[in-house]
N, C-alpha and C positions, 0 to 999 in steps of 0.2 A: 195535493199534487206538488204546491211548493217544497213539503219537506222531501219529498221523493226526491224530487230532483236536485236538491241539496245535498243530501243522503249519499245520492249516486255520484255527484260532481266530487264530493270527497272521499269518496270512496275511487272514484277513475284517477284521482289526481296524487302522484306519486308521493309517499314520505320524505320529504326531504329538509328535516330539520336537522342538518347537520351543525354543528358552530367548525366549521371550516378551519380554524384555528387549531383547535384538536385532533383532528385528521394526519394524513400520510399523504393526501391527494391536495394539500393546502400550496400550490406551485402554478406558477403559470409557464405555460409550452407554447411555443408556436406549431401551429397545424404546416401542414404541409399544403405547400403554396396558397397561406393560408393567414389566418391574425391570430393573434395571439391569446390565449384563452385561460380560464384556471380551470385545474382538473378537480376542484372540490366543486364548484359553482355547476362545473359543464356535467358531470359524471357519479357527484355524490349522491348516495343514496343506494345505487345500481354494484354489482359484481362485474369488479374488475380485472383483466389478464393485461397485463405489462409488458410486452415483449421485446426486446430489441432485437431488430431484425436488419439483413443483409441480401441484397441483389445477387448475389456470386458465390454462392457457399455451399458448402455439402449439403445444409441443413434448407435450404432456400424453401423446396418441394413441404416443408412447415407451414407455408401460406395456403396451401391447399386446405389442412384441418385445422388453420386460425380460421377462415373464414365458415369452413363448415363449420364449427365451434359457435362463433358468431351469429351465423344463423339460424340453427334450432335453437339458441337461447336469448337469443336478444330479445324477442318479446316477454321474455320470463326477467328480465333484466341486466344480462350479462352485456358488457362493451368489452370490445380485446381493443387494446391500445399500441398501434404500432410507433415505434421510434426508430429508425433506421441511425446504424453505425457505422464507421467506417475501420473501427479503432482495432480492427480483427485481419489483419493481414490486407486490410485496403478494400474490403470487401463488398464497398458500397457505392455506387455512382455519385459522384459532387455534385451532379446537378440535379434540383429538387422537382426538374418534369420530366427528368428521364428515370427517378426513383416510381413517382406517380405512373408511367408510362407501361415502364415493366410489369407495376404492382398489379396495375390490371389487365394489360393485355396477357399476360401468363397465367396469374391466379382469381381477377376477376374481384380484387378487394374493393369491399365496400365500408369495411369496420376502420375508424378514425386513424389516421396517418399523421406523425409528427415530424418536425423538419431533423434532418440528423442533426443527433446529439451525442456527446461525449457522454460515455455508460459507465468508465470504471478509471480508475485515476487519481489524481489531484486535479485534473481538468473536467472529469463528469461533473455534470447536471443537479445542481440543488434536488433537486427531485431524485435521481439515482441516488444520491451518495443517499439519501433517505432510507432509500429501498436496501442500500446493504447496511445502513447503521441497524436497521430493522429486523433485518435478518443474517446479518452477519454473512453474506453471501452479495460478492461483486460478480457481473456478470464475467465468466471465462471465455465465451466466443458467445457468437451470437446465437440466436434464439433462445434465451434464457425465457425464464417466465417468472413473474411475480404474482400472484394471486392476491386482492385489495376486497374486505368485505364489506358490504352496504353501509358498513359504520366507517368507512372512511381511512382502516385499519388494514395495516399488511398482514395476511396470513399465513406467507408462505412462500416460498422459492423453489424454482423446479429450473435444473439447468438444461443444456442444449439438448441433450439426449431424451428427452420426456417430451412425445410425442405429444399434440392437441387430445390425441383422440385414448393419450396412457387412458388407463381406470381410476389410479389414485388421483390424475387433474381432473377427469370428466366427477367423481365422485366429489371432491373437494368442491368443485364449482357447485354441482348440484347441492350438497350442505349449504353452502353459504348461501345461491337462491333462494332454500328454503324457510332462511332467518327472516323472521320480519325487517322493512323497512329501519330508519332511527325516525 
């Protein structure tokens, strides 16, 4: 019975031998109204979507299929990682409970929230300028997406116009779920 239940404890208990160091997710973010966290520590392991996102945009109604997105695969292991910007025509509220306020009383988000960040620039995010050193693709306005695979690794960039719910993101995501853990 002891080994069963050892068996099973590691077997429930997620892969996550990353060395953090060789990652794309090796940055610390602060959450939104929130501390400050590392996204290799907090998230590695898991399939991740990168977003940067905007209160006031054409593209806004995206929050509707992040969060669906979100939730039929979070327990499969997908996180969508919001980052709100403002660096897109001013598109984004400065104050980080009225970002939170909106996020849910409109779209009901529950997938992790980060404090706005500088996306594209000489003034982005240790963390961004990663994601376009990686892919050679700076975000152009907002709702871009980044696609990060369990190994900690960028796979992919999809810009504003790629819906949560396109075929080739839903497909991509689902490949990389279907990689084992590192």
């Amino acid at each position: 019975m002891r080994r069963l239940l050892l068996l099973l404890s590691l077997l429930a208990t997620p892969a996550l031998a990353l060395d953090c160091a060789k990652t794309d997710l090796d940055f610390d973010s602060k959450r939104l109204l929130g501390k400050t966290e590392n996204l290799c520590q907090s998230y590695g392991g898991k399939v991740v979507l990168v977003v940067n996102v905007a209160s006031h945009c054409g593209f806004t109604p995206q929050y509707e299929g992040l969060e669906s997105l979100y939730k039929t695969y979070k327990d499969q292991g997908l996180v969508v990682l919001g980052f709100p910007s403002g660096q897109f025509l001013d598109q984004e509220f400065d104050d980080e409970k009225e970002i939170q306020k909106f996020c849910q009383a409109n779209y009901g988000v529950s997938f992790p929230m980060f404090a706005k960040t500088e996306v594209k620039g000489d003034q982005a995010s240790p963390f961004y300028r990663r994601l376009k050193d990686k892919t050679g693709e700076s975000p152009s306005w907002n709702f871009n997406k980044y696609l990060i695979g369990r190994d900690g690794r960028v796979v992919r960039h999809y810009g504003s116009k790629v819906k949560p719910d396109a075929e080739a993101l839903v497909q991509a995501i689902k490949a990389e779920l279907a990689k084992p853990g590192s």
